[in-house]
C-alpha positions in Angstrom: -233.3 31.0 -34.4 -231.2 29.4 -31.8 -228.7 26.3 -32.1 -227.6 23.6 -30.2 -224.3 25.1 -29.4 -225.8 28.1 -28.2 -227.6 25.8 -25.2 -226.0 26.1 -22.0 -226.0 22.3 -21.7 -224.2 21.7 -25.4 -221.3 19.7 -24.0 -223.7 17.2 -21.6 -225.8 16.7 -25.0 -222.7 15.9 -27.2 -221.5 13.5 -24.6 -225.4 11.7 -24.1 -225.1 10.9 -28.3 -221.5 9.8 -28.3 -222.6 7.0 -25.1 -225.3 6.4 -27.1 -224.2 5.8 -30.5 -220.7 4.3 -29.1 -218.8 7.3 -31.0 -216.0 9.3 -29.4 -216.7 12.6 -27.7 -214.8 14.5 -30.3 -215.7 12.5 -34.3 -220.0 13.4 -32.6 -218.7 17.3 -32.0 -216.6 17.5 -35.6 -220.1 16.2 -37.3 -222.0 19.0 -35.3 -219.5 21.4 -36.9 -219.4 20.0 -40.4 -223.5 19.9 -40.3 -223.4 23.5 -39.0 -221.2 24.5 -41.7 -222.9 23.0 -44.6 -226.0 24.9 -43.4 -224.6 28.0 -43.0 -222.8 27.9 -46.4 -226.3 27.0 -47.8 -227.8 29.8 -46.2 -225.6 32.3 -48.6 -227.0 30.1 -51.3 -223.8 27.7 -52.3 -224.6 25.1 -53.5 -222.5 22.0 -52.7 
């Protein structure tokens, strides 16, 4: 499986959906993270 942030181009794609969506740079990267997180805690079956 490969993510997002593994993608040599992860920065240009954070930036396209901050533009997009009007968001700063940094609240679009902190969801990446949270999302990432949540999945990966779900993965070793948490539940939250």
């Amino acid at each position: 499986m490969s993510f997002a942030h593994e993608a040599a181009d992860f920065d240009d794609l954070l930036a396209i959906v901050a533009k997009k969506r009007r968001l700063s740079l940094g609240l679009v990267e902190k969801d990446y993270w949270v999302t990432h997180t949540l999945w990966a805690l779900h993965g070793l079956g948490l539940e939250i």
